[in-house]
N, C-alpha and C positions, 0 to 999 in steps of 0.2 A: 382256117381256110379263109380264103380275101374274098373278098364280094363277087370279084372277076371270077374266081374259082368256082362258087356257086352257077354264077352265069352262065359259065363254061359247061356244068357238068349238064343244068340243065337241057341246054340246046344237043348236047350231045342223048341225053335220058330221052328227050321229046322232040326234038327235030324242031324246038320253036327258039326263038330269040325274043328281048324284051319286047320289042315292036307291035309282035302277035301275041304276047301274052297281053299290051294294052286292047289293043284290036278286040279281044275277045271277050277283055275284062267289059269294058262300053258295050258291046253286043248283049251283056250278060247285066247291064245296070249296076254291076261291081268298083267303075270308072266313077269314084264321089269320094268328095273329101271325108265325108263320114264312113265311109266302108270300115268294119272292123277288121281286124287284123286274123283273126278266127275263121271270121266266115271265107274269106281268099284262102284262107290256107286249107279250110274244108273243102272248098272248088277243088284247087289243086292237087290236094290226097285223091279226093274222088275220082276224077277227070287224068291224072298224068301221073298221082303213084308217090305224089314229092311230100318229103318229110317237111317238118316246120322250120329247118333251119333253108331250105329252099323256096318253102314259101313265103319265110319272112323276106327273103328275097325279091323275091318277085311283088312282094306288096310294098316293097322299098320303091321299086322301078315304078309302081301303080301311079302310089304317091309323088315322086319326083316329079313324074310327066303331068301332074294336076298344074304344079307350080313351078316356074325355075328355081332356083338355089340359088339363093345367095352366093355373090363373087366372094371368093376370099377377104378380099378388102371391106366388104358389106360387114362380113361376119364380124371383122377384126375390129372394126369401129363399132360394133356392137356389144362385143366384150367391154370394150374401154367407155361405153356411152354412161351419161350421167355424171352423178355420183363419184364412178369408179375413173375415169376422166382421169385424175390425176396422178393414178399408176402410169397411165402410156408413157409419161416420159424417163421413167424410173425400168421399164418392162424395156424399151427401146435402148435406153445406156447398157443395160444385162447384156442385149444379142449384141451390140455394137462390140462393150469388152469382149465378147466370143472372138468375135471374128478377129479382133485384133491379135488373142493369144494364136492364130491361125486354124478356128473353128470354120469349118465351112457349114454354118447354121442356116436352116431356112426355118418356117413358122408355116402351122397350121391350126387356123380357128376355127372352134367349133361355136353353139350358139352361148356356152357356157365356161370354153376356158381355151388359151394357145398352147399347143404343142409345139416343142423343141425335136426342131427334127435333125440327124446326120443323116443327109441321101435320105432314104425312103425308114429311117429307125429312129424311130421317137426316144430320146432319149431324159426329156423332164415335159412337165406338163406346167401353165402355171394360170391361177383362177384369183378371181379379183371380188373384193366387197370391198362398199366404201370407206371401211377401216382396214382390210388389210388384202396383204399380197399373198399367197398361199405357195409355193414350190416344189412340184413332186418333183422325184428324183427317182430316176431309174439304176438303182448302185446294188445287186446282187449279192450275196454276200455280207455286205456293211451291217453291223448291226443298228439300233437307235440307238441314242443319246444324245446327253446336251440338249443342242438345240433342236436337233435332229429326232422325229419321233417316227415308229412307223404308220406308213400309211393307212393302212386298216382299210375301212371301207369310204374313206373318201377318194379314192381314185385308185383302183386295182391294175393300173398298167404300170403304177411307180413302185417302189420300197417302200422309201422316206419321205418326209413332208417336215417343210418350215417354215413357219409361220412369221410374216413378217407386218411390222405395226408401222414402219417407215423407211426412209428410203435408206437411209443411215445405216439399219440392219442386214444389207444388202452389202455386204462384210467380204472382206477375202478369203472368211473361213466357207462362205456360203458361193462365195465363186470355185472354190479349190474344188468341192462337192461337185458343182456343177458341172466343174471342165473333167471328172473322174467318172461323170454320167457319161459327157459326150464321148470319152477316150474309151469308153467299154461299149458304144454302141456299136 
């Protein structure tokens, strides 16, 4: 279910929208960056009925309205800050070959890694430390190997993951993979 979808059900379950649930939460001293995530969702059960995947919702919306969010480009230079710095221009050559082989790729950063997107379908993910470049891969079916391992519990939206030590390794075996993500998204 997508965020909107939650959003959705709620205003249709309670007749409220984000707005009034802030409203209410500030009425109720629940409007703090320290709120636990429990105690909103206990509000909510009590008061409107809403399970925890609707509350965790609504305590998304709490928290978002304390702070803006970072623009995408915030994020994006955030990934890349420091250290890690010297991936961006190694991360940038990747989507640029994309698009050359006629990928229509966009990117979404989170505060921890970029996603490769086709239209709204994430198709690799990819996370930086100051030694290496990481690469999930969203390939169904594929098994691991090589260099190629599966992803286990470092990123549950991909299959596969590979681990790159430099820019050098960023191979046409590791693009073929990539452009095999984007073509099955």
């Amino acid at each position: 279910m997508t965020f909107q979808a939650y959003i959705d059900t709620i205003r249709e379950k309670t007749g409220k929208g984000p707005d009034d649930f802030v409203a209410e939460a500030r009425a109720k001293g629940l409007l703090d960056p320290f709120a636990k995530a429990n105690v909103v969702q206990a509000w909510l059960a009590e008061d409107y009925g809403l399970g925890p995947g609707h509350g965790m919702a609504i305590y998304s919306v709490l928290r978002d309205s304390l702070a803006p969010r970072p623009s995408g480009d915030e994020r994006l230079e955030k990934v890349f800050a420091g250290t890690k710095a010297h991936w961006r221009p190694v991360f940038d050559a990747l989507v640029a070959r994309l698009e050359t082989s006629g990928a229509q790729t966009s990117t979404a950063a989170t505060d921890t890694y970029v996603s490769l997107l086709r239209g709204t379908k994430k198709f690799a993910v990819a996370q930086f430390t100051a030694r290496r470049f990481d690469l999930g891969l969203k390939l169904k079916g594929e098994e691991a190997g090589g260099r190629f391992e599966a992803s286990g519990s470092w990123n549950s939206m991909v299959t596969l993951r590979v681990r790159l030590a430099c820019a050098a390794e960023l191979d046409d075996e590791v693009f073929a993979a990539l452009r095999r993500a984007y073509d099955a998204a």
